[in-house]
C-alpha positions, 0 to 999 in steps of 0.5 A: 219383506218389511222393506218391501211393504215400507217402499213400493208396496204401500201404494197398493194400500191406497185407494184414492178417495176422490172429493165430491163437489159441494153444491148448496149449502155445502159450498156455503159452509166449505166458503166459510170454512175456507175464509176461516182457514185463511184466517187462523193461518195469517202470515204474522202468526208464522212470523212469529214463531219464525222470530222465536226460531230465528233467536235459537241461532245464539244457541246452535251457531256456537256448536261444533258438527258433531254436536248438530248433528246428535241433536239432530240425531235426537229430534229425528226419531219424533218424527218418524214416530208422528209424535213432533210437537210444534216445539220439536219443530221450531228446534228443528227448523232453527237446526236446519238454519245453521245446517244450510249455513255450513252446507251451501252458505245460504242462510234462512231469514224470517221470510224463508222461515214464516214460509216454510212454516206455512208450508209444514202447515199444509198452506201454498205460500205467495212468495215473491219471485227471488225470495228464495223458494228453493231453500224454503221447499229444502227447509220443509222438505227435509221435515217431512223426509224425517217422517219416512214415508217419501216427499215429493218436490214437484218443479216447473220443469226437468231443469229445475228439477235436477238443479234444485236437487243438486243444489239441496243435495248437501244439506240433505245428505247433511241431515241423514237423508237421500235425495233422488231426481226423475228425469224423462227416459229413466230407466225402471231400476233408477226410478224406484231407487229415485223414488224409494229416496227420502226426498224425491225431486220432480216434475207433476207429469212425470210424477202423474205418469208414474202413477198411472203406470203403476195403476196399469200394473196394479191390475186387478190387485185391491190393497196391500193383503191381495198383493201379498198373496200374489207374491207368496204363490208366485205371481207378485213379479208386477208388484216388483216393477212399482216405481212409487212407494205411494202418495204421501207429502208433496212441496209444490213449487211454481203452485200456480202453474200445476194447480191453475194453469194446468188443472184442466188438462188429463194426463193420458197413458196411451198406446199406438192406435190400430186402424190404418184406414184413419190416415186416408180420411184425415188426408181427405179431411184437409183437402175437403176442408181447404174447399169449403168458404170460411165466411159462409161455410162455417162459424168460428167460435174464438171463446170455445175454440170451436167451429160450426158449420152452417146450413149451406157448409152442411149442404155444401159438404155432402155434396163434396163428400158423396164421391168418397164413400167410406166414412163420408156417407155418415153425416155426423162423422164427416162433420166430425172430421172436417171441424178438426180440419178446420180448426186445425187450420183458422185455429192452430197456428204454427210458431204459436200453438205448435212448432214443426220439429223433425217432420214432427208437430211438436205442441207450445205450452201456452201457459209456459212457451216451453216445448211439449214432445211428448203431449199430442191433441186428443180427438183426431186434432193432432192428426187434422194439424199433422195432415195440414202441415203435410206431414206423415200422419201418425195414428190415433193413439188408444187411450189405457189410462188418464187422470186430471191434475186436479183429482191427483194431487187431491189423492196427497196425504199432505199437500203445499205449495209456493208461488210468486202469483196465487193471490188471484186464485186464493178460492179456487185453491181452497174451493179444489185443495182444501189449501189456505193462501198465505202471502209472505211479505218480501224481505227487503221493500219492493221498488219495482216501479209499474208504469201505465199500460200503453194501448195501440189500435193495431198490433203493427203499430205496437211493435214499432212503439216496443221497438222505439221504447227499447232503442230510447232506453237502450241509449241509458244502458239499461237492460231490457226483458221483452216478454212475448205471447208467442213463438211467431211474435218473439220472432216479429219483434227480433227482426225489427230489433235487427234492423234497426241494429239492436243487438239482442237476444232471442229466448223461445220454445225453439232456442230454449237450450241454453234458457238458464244462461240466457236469462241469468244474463238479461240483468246484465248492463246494455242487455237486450232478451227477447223471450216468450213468457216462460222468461226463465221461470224459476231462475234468478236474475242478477244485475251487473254491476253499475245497473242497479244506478242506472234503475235496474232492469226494465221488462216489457209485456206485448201483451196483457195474457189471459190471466193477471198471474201471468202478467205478474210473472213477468213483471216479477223478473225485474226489482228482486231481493230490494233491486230497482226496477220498471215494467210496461205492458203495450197491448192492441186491440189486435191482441189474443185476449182482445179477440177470443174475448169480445162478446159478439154485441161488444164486435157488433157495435164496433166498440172495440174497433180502432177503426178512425182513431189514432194508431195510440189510444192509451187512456185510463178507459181503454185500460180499464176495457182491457182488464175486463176483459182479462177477468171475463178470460178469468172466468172462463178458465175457472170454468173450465176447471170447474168441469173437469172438477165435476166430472171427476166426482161424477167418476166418483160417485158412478164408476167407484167399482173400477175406483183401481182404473183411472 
């Protein structure tokens, strides 16, 4: 029965305590609070102590298996007890340096060991990309797997996650631990053996699924003693389908993306809808919608993502509805409908926004490019794009249970997390997680040279400067990384690389299969990759030989993105680990970011209208137009955070009675 309770059990323990939002003066003193944390936590006080560990190695480097082990074997007992001193963690630490030695041939340097002491310090490390996160999240996560309560490891996608376990695996065996990976369609048996192992690898939504499965299985059964009861008279066979055994550390890796990019977004448990009589009216929502006038009908707000009907669409809609009957005589449900028609049509874009797959609509990550099978558009917004695209229309599906990103990973007894961009977003993390930012300087000097952005009136007249860029630089043998916004542009721009006899190749949501090998070889000497911006994130781009002489890899950007992370990202795939190499971003003033971002008195008085001037604009003035535009999208986003933030402690404080339902 111990077992039991140690494992699955203590989940139903738990009852997630949500954070309220500080206002006023709480969020003064929680400001302050936060420049304090990040204070005391500065990265040359991990430095530090990373020498001190670094300088055990004399010691430990000397000792046979055998003898690492028992002195393994003697520390590990402090720490499942929670009695290790910062002591016993430094010996630990230097332990786990000579560990990795033997088992995967890596050795920890200061870097590695400063960030993996922020991150057992419950801090999100700035690591460069290429500094070597992988072993840092090992180093960490073997600390807190010793502690015997469960560590999570959450990765960007289904790939790394399998890779990155199998790449640890030794070194945790190594250290007596058991290390598990979740993948999508894994059966209920081996997701509990996955997740009852001392160190679990896998993404944040299959780890928030999860959870919200067990919650749905939970029930009605408050804390540990209920369930307990349950099982003694019988009726605890729920509570033996439990895939978690709770929410105690989790290691988050690419930190940027699950706590920024995607915070906003509810993760949904949900179940097919009932009512067939919807079909019909989504079908004759597009055929109305297809009817009406895009100039005078209605209003396209590019900020919001939202549509208004005007006065004479309003007028113009009753009549076209009045034949229907139905749900067409109500005046706030027709216009309900045709708003998502109408949106689905000016605003989702196939081949950026979606892609079509098997007759199905399957949706892009804008953050990431990566393909979303499993995720569909709430509010009957699937099903307007479904009737668009004049596919079968699949019925709404009824939601059970939701949870944002933001309010689960507040529910982590400890939480840390690296990235190689999270300096933009140093408050919000305090202000949300309660997580100081440390910035771990890189190992050896960065030569990554950033070139100035070069501005385009049109997006035609861009393209052919990437295209000429790259055919003068592809002449030196260089290799070149092209990041993309979208699935469509990647696929422009690879037509104009072909035709003017530019071998290449093509990386994006619908040719992602072999993403890791494509994007291990864009290091390689007269390489050309054409990628949207999920530019293999997470794997390590090697030059081949003779490049580094020629100035290494050079990336670049056909747009600035609505975040600067993003843009850093990218950039960050050329000069790792002390390489050489360049970046340029071409933008246009018919860019996304230009046009979801202009206030309407900025396009009133044409000042952002290339109308009269040469095809290239580049000056120091219309980068500086570009930048502030990219805050102002900044902004926006953290607004948007910031909502769902208060709405979860509105949950909170007015719905605590249902605090099991989420």
């Amino acid at each position: 029965m111990e077992s039991v309770v140690h494992t699955r059990w203590r989940m139903l323990a738990q009852l997630p305590q949500g954070e309220i939002v500080p206002r006023g003066l709480d969020a003064l003193w929680h400001q302050i609070a936060g420049r304090a944390g990040r204070l005391r936590h500065r990265w040359h006080h991990f430095f530090k102590i990373a020498e001190q560990i670094l300088d055990r190695e004399k010691e430990l480097a000397p000792l046979t298996d055998r003898q690492l082990r028992r002195l393994m074997m003697a520390l590990r007992p402090r720490f499942q007890l929670q009695r290790d001193t910062p002591d016993d963690r430094e010996q630990a630490l230097a332990v786990l340096r000579e560990v990795a030695t033997r088992t995967v041939g890596l050795r920890p340097h200061r870097e590695q060991v400063a960030a993996a002491l922020a991150l057992e310090a419950g801090c999100v490390a700035e690591m460069a990309t290429g500094e070597g996160k992988t072993l840092v999240a090992a180093l960490s996560a073997v600390l807190c797997g010793w502690r015997g309560r469960g560590c999570h490891v959450i990765t960007a996608n289904d790939y790394l996650a399998a890779r990155d376990a199998d790449l640890m695996r030794a070194v945790y065996h190594y250290c007596g631990l058991s290390v598990g990976c979740i993948t999508p369609q894994m059966p209920t048996d081996a997701r509990q053996q996955a997740y009852d192992a001392d160190v679990t690898y896998a993404t944040n939504k299959e780890i928030a699924a999860d959870f919200l499965r067990d919650r749905l299985l939970k029930g009605d059964l408050h804390g540990l003693p209920s369930a307990l009861l349950a099982k003694i008279i019988g009726r605890g066979d729920r509570i033996d389908r439990l895939v978690q055994r709770g929410l105690e550390c989790a290691i988050v890796d690419e930190a940027d993306s699950v706590f920024i990019d995607e915070a906003a977004t509810p993760l949904l448990i949900s179940g097919q809808g009932t009512n067939q009589d919807q079909v019909e009216a989504y079908e004759q929502a597009a055929k109305l919608a297809g009817r009406l006038d895009p100039v005078h009908d209605c209003v396209v707000d590019s900020q919001t993502r939202q549509i208004r009907l005007t006065a004479a669409g309003r007028k113009r809609l009753a009549l076209l509805a009045e034949p229907q009957g139905g749900v067409w005589r109500g005046q706030r449900r027709r216009e309900e409908l045709i708003r998502q028609s109408l949106a689905a049509r000016m605003l989702f874009l196939r081949g950026q926004h979606y892609v079509v797959q098997n007759d199905k609509v399957v949706i892009v990550d804008e953050f990431t490019g990566r393909l979303m099978p499993d995720r569909t558009w709430r509010d009957g917004l699937h099903q307007a794009v479904e009737a668009k695209e004049g596919l079968r229309i699949n019925l709404p599906r009824e939601t059970h249970a939701r949870i944002s990103f933001q309010r689960f990973f507040r529910m982590y007894r400890k939480l840390a997390g690296m990235s190689g961009t999270l300096a933009e977003a140093r408050s919000e993390l305090w202000g949300i997680y309660r997580l100081p930012m440390i910035v771990i300087p890189t190992h050896r000097p960065c030569r990554r040279v950033i070139l100035p952005d070069r501005v385009f009136t049109s997006a035609g007249a861009k393209r052919s400067a990437v295209v000429e860029a790259v055919e003068q630089l592809h002449r030196t043998g260089r290799p070149i990384l092209i990041g993309t916004g979208s699935i469509r542009e990647s696929e422009r721009l690879s037509d104009l690389l072909r035709a003017r006899h530019l071998r290449h190749r093509l990386l994006n949501a619908e040719r992602q299969a072999s993403e890791a090998a494509v994007i291990a070889a864009a290091g390689h000497k007269g390489q050309i990759t054409v990628a949207t911006n999920m530019a293999g994130r997470g794997t390590d781009i090697k030059l081949g030989a003779g490049v580094a002489q020629e100035g290494g890899l050079h990336v670049i950007a056909t747009q600035r993105f609505e975040a600067r992370r993003i843009d850093r990202q990218l950039f960050g795939r050329c000069a790792r680990q002390g390489d050489p190499g360049s970046c340029q971003a071409f933008v246009s003033l018919e860019d996304e970011l230009v046009k979801k971002h202009t206030g309407r008195l900025e396009m009133a008085t044409g000042c952002w209208s290339g109308r009269g001037l040469r095809p290239e604009i580049s000056s120091y003035r219309w980068r500086r137009k570009i930048e502030k535009l990219q805050r102002r999208a900044e902004q926006a986003a953290a607004r948007m955070r910031q909502e769902v933030l208060l709405a979860d402690s509105w949950l909170d404080d007015n719905l605590g009675f249902a605090a099991n339902e989420y």
